[in-house]
Residue, then its C-alpha position, 0 to 999 in steps of 0.5 A: x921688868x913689869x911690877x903688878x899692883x897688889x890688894x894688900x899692904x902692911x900699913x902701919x902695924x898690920x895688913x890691911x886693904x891698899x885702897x886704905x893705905x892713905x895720907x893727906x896731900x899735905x902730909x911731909x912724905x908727899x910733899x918733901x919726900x920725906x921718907x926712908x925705905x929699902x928693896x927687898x927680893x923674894x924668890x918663889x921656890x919651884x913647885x913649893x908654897x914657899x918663898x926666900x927672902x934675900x937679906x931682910x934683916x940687912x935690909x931693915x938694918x939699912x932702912x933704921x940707919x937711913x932713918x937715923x941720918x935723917x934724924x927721923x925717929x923709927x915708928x917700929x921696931x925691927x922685928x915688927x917691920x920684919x914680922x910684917x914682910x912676913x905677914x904680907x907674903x902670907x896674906x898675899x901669897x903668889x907663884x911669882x916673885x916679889x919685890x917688897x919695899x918697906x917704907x918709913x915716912x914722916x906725915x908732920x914735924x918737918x923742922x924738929x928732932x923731938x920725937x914727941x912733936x913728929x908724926x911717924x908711919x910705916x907701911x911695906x908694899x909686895x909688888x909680883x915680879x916675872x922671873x926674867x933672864x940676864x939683861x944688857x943695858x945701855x949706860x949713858x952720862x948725862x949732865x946730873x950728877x950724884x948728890x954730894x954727901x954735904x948736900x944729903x947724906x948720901x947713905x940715906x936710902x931717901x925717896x928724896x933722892x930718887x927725885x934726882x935720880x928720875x932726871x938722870x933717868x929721863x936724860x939718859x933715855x933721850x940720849x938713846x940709853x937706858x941707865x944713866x951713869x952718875x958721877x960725883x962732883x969730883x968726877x968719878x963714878x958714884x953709881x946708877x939711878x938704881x944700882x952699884x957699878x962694877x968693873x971687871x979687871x984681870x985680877x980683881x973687880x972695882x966698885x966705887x967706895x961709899x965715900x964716892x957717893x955709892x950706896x952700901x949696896x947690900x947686893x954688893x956685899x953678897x957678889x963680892x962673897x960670890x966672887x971670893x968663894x966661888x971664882x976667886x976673884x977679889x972684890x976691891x972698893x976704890x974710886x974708878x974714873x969714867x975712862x977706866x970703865x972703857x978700860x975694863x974688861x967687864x962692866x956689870x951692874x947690881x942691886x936688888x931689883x936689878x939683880x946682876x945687869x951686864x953693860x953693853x955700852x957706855x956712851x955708844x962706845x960697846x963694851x966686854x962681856x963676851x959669851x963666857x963673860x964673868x957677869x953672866x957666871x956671876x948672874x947664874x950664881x948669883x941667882x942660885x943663891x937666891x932661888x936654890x931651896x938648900x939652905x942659903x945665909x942671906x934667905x928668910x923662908x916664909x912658907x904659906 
């Protein structure tokens, strides 16, 4: 997937130029990773000046409760972080899709809770993305596991993280693969470094619990009301051991970005997910809900 830099940025509290967008090297975001954020996707309606933003407000909820567990004090409220995704679509708006990270990062106050002594700023990016077909991937173990939740709330959508996640990455692209498979210090399935695990069984769909170091993927939630309403098919969250997932019928992946990914192989070993494989029903679905210009739940509509 390619992502293009854009001219703008919303940067704490209106939209601004990108070069402008700037903090010093000392700042606790660059230094610590001290931040909290979220990936939203933006659809472009065929033949409309239009876009669809996919569960923005779930979105921003997220994002506040990230912010919470890290004890870092929101700079702007909800419905200004939400009135500025808005803005930014309009100040840049594209053919193309978008994926938008709104971000909430800390620039001083490392080692206090007084909101008073810290410093906050906020600013959300607009990457365009080519709409692209079903993938397949290969996903490989690798040495790195999931942070335990004793060790970092694993709840926390944190740039923090995303630092581990690049190690696993990075091994599981020596091995000869392209998504690394997390495990959790007990052994079981966390996620991916981008995206929540799902296998297929006869009878239902399994996704690791938060509990088992899974992100609440907002994704997630809108497949498992796919799944109900239109296959039904009942999506269930228990711990899943890394065998089962060869045990599996379908393996598939989800997340914003990702959307819905289909698992060739795990370790070499290939999987299900034959022509008329559920994750590429559920893929065409799923896209649907997101692009269809009829009236969807989980859109915003930002018309420019």
């Amino acid at each position: 997937m390619s992502l293009k830099k854009p001219t703008k940025i919303w940067w704490n509290g209106g939209v601004s130029n990108w070069q402008d967008a700037v903090v010093h090297v000392t700042a606790e975001t660059a230094m610590r990773g001290v931040n909290v954020f979220e990936g939203v996707m933006a659809y472009k309606f065929e033949g409309r000046r239009e876009h669809a933003v996919v569960a923005l407000d779930e979105h921003l909820e997220r994002l506040s409760g990230s912010a919470a567990l890290l004890h870092l004090p929101m700079p702007y409220t909800k419905e200004s972080l939400r009135q500025g995704v808005l803005d930014l679509i309009r100040a840049e708006p594209s053919d193309l899709d978008l994926y938008i990270r709104p971000t909430v990062f800390l620039d001083s106050g490392a080692y206090t809770e007084d909101p008073s002594r810290m410093r906050m700023g906020a600013y959300i990016t607009s990457y365009t993305r080519e709409r692209a077909p079903l993938r397949s991937v290969r996903l490989v173990s690798t040495p790195w596991t999931r942070l335990d939740s004793s060790a970092f709330p694993t709840q926390a959508k944190s740039g923090a993280v995303y630092s581990a996640f690049r190690l696993a990455r990075m091994a599981a692209l020596r091995a000869g693969g392209d998504e690394p498979l997390l495990l959790n210090a007990r052994g079981t399935v966390a996620e991916t470094a981008g995206a929540a695990v799902m296998a297929v069984f006869s009878d239902r769909v399994v996704s690791p619990p938060p509990e088992d170091g899974a992100l609440d993927s907002i994704t997630r939630r809108i497949v498992g009301d796919i799944l109900k309403r239109d296959f039904g098919i009942r999506l269930v969250q228990h711990s899943l051991r890394p065998e089962e997932l060869h045990e599996a019928e379908e393996v598939l992946l989800c997340g914003t970005l990702d959307e819905i990914v289909e698992v060739a192989s795990l370790d070499g070993a290939e999987l299900g997910n034959t022509g008329e494989s559920l994750t590429r029903r559920l893929f065409e679905r799923y896209r649907a809900v997101c692009t269809d210009s009829a009236h969807s739940p989980v859109q915003t509509r930002v018309a420019w």
